[in-house]
C-alpha positions as CSV (number, residue, x, y, z in Angstrom):
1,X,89.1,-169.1,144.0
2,X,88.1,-168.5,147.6
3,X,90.0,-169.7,150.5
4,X,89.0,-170.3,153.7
5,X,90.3,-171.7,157.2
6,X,87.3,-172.0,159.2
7,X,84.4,-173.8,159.5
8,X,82.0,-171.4,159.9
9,X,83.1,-169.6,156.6
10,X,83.6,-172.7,154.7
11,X,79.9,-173.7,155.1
12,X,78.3,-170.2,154.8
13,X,79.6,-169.9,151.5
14,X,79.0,-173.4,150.1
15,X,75.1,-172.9,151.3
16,X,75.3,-169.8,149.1
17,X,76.0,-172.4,146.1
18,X,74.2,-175.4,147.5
19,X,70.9,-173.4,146.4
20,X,71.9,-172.9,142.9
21,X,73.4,-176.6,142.5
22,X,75.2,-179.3,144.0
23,X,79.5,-179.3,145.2
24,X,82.0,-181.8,144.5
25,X,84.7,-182.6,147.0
26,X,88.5,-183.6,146.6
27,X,89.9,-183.6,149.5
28,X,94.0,-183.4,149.4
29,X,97.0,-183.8,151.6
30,X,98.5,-181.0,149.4
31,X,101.9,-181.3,147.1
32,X,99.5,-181.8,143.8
33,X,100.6,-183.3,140.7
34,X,98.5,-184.8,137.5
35,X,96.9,-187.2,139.7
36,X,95.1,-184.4,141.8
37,X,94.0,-181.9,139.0
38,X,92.5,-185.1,137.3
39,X,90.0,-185.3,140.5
40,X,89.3,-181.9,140.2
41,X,88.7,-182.1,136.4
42,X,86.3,-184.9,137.6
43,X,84.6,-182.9,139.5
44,X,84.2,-180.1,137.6
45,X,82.4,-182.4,134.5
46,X,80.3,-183.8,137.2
47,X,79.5,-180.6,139.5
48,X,78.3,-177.3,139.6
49,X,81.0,-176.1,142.1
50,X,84.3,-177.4,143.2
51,X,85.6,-177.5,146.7
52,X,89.8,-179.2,147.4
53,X,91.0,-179.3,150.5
54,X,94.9,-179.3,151.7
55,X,95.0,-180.9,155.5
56,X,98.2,-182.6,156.2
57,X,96.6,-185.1,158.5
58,X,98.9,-186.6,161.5
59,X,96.5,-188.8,162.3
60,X,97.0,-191.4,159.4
61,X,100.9,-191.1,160.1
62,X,102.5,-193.6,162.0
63,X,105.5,-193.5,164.3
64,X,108.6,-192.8,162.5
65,X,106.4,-191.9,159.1
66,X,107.2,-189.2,156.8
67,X,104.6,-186.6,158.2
68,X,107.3,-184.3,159.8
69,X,109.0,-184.1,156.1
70,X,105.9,-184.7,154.2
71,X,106.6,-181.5,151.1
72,X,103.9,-178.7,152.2
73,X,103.7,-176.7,148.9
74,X,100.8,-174.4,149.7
75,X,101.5,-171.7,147.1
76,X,102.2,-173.5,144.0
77,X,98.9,-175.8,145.0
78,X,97.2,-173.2,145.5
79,X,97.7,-171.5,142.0
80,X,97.7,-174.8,140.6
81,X,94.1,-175.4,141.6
82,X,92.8,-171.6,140.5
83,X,94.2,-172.9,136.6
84,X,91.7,-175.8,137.0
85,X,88.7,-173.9,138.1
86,X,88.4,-174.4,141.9
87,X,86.1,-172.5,143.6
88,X,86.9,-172.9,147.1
89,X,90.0,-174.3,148.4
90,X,89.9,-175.3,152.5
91,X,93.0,-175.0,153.7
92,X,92.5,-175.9,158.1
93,X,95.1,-175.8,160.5
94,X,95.2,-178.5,162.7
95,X,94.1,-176.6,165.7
96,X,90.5,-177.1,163.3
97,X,90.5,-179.9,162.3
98,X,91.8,-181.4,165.6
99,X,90.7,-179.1,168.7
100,X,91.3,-181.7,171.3
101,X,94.4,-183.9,172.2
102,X,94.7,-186.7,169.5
103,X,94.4,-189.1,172.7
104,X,91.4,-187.7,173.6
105,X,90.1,-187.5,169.4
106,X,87.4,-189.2,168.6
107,X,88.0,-191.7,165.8
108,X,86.6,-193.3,163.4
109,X,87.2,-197.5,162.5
110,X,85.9,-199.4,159.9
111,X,86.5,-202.7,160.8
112,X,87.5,-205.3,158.5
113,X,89.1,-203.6,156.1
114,X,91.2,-201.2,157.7
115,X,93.0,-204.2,159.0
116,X,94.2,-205.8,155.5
117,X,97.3,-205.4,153.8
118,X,98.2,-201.6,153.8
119,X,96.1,-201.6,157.5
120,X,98.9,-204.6,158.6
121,X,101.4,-202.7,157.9
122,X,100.7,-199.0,158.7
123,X,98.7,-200.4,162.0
124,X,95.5,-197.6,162.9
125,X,95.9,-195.9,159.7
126,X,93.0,-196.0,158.1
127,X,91.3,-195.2,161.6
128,X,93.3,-192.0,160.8
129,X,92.1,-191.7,157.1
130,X,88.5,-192.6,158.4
131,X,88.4,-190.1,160.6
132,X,89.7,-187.2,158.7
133,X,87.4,-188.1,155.7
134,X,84.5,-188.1,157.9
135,X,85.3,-184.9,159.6
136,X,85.7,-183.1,156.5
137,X,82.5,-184.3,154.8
138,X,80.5,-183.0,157.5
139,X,82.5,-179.8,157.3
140,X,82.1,-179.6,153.4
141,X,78.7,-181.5,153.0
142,X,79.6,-182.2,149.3
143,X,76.9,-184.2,147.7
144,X,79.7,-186.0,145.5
145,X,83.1,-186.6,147.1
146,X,86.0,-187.9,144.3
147,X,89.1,-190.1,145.2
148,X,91.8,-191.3,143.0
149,X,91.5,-195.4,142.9
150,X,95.3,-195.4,143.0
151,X,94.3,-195.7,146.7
152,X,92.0,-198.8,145.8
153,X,92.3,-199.8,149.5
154,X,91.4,-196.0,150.9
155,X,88.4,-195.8,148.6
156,X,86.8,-198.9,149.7
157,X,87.3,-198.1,153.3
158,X,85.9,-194.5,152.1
159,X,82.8,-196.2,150.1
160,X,82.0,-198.8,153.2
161,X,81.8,-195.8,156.1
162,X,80.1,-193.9,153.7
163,X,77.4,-196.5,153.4
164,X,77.5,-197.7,157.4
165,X,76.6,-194.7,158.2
166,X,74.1,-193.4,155.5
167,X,76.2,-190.7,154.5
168,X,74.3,-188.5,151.9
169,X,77.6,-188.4,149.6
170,X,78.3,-189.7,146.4
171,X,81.9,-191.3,146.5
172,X,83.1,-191.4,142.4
173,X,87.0,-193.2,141.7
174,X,88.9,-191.5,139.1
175,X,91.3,-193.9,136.6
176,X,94.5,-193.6,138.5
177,X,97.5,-191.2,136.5
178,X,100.8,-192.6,135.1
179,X,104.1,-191.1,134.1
180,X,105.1,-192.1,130.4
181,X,106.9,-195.3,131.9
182,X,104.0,-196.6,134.1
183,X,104.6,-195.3,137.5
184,X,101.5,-194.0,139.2
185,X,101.8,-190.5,140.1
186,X,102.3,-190.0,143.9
187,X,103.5,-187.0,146.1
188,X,105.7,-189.4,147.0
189,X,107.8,-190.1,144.3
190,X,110.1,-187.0,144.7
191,X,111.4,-189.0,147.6
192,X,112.9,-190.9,144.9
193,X,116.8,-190.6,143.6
194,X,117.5,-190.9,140.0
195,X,118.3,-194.6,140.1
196,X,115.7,-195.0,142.1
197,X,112.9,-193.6,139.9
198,X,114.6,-195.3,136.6
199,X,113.7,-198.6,138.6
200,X,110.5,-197.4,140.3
201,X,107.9,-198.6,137.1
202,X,109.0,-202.0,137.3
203,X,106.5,-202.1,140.2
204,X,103.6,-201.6,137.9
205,X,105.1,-203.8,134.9
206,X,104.9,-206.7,137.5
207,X,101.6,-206.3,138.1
208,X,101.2,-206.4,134.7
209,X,102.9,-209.6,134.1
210,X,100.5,-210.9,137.3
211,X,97.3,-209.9,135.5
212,X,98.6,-211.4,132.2
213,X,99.2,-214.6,134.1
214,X,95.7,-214.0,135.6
215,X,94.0,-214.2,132.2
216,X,95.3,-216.8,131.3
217,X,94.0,-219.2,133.8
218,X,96.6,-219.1,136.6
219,X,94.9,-219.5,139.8
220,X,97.9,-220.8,142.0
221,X,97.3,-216.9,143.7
222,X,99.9,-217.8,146.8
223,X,102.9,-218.5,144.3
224,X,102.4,-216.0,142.1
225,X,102.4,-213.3,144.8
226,X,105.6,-215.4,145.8
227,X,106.9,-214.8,143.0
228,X,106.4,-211.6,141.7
229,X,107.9,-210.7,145.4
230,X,110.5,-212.3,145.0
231,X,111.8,-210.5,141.9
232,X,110.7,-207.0,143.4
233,X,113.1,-207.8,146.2
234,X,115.6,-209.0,144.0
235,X,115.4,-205.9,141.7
236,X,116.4,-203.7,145.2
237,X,112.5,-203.0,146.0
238,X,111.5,-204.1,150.0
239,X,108.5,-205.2,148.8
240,X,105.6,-205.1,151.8
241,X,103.1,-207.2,149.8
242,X,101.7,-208.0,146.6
243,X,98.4,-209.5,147.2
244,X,95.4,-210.9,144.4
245,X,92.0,-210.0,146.5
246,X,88.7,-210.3,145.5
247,X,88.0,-206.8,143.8
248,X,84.4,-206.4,145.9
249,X,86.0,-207.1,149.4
250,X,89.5,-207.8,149.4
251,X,88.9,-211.1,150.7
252,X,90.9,-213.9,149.5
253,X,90.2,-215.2,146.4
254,X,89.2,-218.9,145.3
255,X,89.5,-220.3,142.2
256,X,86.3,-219.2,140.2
257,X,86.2,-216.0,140.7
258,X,86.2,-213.8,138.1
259,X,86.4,-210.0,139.3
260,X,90.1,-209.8,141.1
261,X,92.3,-206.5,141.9
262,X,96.1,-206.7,142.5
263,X,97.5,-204.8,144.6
264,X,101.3,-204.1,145.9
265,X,102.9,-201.8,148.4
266,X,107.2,-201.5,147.9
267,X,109.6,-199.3,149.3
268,X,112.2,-197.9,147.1
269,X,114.9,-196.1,149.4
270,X,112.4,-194.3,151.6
271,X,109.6,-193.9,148.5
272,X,106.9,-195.9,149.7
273,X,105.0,-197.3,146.4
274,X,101.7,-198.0,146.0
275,X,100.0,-199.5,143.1
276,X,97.0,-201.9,142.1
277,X,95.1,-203.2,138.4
278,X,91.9,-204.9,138.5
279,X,91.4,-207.7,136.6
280,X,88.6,-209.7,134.8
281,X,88.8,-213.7,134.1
């Protein structure tokens, strides 16, 4: 596996490959686990050449977020990546990918979107995640870029800039990765203490019981959420939201539809959870 820090070095290499084939992207905040190498074993089915990146990005942190403490494990990612067959692994400091003040950065919104549940609560940071993605795709110039739809919020903000401004990239989700007990796999959960991640799947079970519920028929949406907050809290979760969105926009959903998503954000201790399933009716 190659690694690079610069730009220039980054792209003459991948024009090397782009003439025998096309590159797949996964762009990474570093700290790997399952979830990761399942992108990369994405994109190594779907691609003749592999490129991950590792960019801590302060941009999508807000104040008093975890990006001070956020686990930089450079190394072991860095072998980790070589077993699954990376070929180039882009690893910029910031002084790259951010040359100018962060005041003075130019940024990237997409409007809408980046406003809704996740966006309410971490206010400008999919402006940050916008930004960074579209920064590094004209670094990388992947033709197919591959996100984990654990995200399912990130990925449609990803998927809309991606088609507002006719970017020649191919954006592919990847079936997000569990632990034996349900928990989706997130850098994040090593925050957790031990009775903290014994409770921690409970998240996804209620979601569970939701899309049960939604089967069946239920379409009060408002109490349900209610509910299923409710006994998050009560289980020692601070639950941010637990939301039933259309699956296509995230709008709210009227009875009738039939395509719906889930989706819930929780703190547990200082572990904040994400988690979504889609659901069918």
């Amino acid at each position: 596996m190659i690694t690079v820090n610069a730009v220039d070095d980054l792209r003459a290499q991948i024009d090397t490959w782009r003439r025998g084939g096309n590159v797949a992207f996964v762009p990474t905040m570093g700290n790997l686990h399952a979830g990761h190498l399942s992108l990369v074993k994405e994109a190594r089915k779907i691609a003749d050449r592999v490129v991950a990146s590792i960019f801590v990005n302060p941009l999508q942190f807000g104040a008093g977020e975890d990006f001070e403490n956020y686990p930089r494990t450079f190394e072991r990612d860095s072998e980790m990546l070589i077993e699954e067959g990376t070929d180039l692994l882009f690893a910029p400091p910031v002084e790259v990918m951010y040359p100018k003040p962060q005041a003075d950065q130019t940024r990237v919104e997409v409007p809408g979107l980046s406003e809704l549940l996740c966006g309410a609560h971490r206010p400008g940071h999919f402006v940050g995640v916008a930004t960074v993605v579209c920064k590094l795709f004209n670094m990388v110039q992947p033709d197919i870029a591959v996100f984990g739809n654990k995200d399912y919020q990130q990925l449609m903000v990803i998927r809309r800039m991606v088609e507002d401004l006719a970017m020649p990239v191919a954006i592919v989700g990847v079936e997000t990765m569990r632990e034996a007990d349900g928990l989706a796999m997130s850098s994040r959960n090593g925050y957790l203490g031990a009775q903290e991640r014994a409770l921690a799947p409970m998240l996804y079970r209620t979601l569970g019981d939701l899309a049960v519920r939604l089967g069946d028929g239920e379409d009060d949406f408002y109490r349900l959420e209610e509910e299923a907050a409710a006994a998050l809290d009560g289980a020692g979760f601070r639950t941010d939201y637990i939301a039933i969105r259309r699956a296509s926009d995230l709008l709210d959903p009227v009875p009738g539809d039939t395509e719906l998503v889930i989706l819930a954000a929780a703190y547990l201790g200082k572990a904040r959870l994400i988690d979504n399933i889609e659901v069918t009716r």
